[in-house]
C-alpha positions as CSV (number, residue, x, y, z in Angstrom):
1,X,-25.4,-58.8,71.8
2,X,-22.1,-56.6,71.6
3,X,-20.3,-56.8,68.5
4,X,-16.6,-57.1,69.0
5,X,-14.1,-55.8,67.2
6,X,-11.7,-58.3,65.4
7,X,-7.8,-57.6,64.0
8,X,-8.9,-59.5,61.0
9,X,-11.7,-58.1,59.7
10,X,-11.5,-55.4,56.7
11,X,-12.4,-52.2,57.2
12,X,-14.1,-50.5,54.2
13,X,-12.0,-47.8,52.6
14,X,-13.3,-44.9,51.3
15,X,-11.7,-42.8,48.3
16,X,-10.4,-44.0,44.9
17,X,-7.4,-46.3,43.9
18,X,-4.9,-45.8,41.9
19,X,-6.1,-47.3,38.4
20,X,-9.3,-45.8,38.6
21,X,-7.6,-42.3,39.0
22,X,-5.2,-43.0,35.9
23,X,-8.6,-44.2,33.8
24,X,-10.3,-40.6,35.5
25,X,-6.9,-38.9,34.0
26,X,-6.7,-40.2,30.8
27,X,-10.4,-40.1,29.9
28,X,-10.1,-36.0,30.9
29,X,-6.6,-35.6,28.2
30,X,-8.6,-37.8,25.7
31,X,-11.5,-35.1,25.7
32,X,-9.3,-31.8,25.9
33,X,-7.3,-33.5,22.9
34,X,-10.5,-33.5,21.2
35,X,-11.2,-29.7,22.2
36,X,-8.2,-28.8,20.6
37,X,-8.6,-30.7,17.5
38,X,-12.1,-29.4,17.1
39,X,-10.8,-25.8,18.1
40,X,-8.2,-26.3,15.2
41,X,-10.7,-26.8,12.5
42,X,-12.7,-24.3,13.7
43,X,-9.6,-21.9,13.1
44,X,-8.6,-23.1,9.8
45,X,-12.4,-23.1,8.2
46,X,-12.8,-19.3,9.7
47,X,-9.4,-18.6,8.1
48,X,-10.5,-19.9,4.8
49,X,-14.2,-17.9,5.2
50,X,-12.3,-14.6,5.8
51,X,-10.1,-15.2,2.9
52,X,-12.8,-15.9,0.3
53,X,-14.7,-12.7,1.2
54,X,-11.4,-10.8,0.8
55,X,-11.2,-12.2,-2.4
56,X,-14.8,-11.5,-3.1
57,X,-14.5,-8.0,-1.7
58,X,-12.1,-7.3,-4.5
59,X,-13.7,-9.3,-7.3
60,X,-17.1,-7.0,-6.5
61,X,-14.7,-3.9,-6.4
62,X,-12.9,-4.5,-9.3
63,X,-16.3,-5.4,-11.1
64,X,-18.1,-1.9,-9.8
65,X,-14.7,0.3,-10.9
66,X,-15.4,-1.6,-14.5
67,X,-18.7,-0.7,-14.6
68,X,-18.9,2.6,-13.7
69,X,-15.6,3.5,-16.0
70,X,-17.2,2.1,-19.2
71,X,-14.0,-0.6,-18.9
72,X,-14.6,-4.4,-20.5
73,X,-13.4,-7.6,-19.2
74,X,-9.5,-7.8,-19.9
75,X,-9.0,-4.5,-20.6
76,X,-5.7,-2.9,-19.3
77,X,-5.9,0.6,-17.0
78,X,-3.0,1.6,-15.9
79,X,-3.1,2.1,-12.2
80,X,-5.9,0.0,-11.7
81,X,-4.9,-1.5,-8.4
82,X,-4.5,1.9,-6.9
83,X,-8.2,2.9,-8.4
84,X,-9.5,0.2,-6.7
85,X,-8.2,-0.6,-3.4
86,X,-7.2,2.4,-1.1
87,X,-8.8,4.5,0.9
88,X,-12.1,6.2,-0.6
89,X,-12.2,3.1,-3.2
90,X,-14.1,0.7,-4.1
91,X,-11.8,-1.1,-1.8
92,X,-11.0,0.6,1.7
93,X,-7.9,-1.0,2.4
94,X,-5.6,-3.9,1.1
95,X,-6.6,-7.0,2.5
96,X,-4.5,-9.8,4.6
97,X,-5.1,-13.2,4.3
98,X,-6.2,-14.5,7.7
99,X,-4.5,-17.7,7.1
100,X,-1.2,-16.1,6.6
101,X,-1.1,-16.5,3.1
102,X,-0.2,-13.7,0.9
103,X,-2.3,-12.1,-2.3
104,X,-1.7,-11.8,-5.9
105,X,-3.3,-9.0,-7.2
106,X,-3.9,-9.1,-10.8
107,X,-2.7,-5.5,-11.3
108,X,-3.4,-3.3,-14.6
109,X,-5.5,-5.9,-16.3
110,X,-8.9,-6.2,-15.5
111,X,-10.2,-9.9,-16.4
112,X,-12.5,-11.5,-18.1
113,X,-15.7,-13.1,-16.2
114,X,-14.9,-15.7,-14.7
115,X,-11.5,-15.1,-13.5
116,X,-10.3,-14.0,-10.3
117,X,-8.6,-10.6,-9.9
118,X,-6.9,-11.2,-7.0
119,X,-5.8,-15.1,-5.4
120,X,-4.6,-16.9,-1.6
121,X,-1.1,-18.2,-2.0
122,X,-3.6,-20.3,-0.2
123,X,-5.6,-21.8,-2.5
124,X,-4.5,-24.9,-3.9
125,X,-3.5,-26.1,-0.1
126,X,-6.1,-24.7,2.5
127,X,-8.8,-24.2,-0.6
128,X,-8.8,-20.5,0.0
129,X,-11.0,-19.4,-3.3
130,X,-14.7,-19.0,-3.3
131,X,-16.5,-22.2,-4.8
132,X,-18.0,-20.4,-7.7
133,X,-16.7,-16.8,-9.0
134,X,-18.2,-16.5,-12.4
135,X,-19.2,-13.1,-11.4
């Protein structure tokens, strides 16, 4: 038995057609578009975790300057930001917000417990403040 070849018959193709390499393409951009979305939060909730230990980082240096000064809460000391953040302080070196926010420092008055002596411009947008700071 020979087999013939006939100019009718289909010869099977190998290699891929064109919609299943658009479906290949766009499932490929649909997971790096995810990638970057996650990447994204990942940025913003580091940003935010650096920012509250900045602000804690002061709140514990403020509190430690306080204490070993004899100072109460909401006293006024003139100079106190300059006792407390610099180098060879309580404080090594003015902090940056990660999140390019800036920082209110609360200046001469040291406050009461329960109040933050230094805040994120950050705060009421990207919830840059510690979740409980009642000292």
């Amino acid at each position: 038995m020979t087999l013939t070849h006939t100019p009718n018959s289909k010869a099977a193709k190998s290699g891929m057609t064109l919609i299943e390499l658009t479906v290949v393409i766009l499932v490929l951009l649909s997971l790096i578009s995810i990638l970057f979305i996650g990447a994204r939060a990942w940025k913003r909730g580091s940003d935010r975790a650096g920012c509250i230990m900045n602000i804690r980082n002061v709140q514990q240096g403020m509190r430690s300057f306080q204490n070993m000064n004899g100072h109460e809460a909401g006293d006024t000391v003139t100079g106190a930001q300059a006792l407390i953040i610099g180098s060879g302080k309580f404080v090594e070196q003015t902090p940056t917000c990660p999140g390019s926010g800036s920082y209110t420092i609360g200046g001469n008055n040291l406050p009461a417990v329960g109040t933050l002596y230094m805040t994120c411009s950050l705060s009421a947008s990207d919830d840059h403040v510690p979740d409980s700071y009642t000292d």
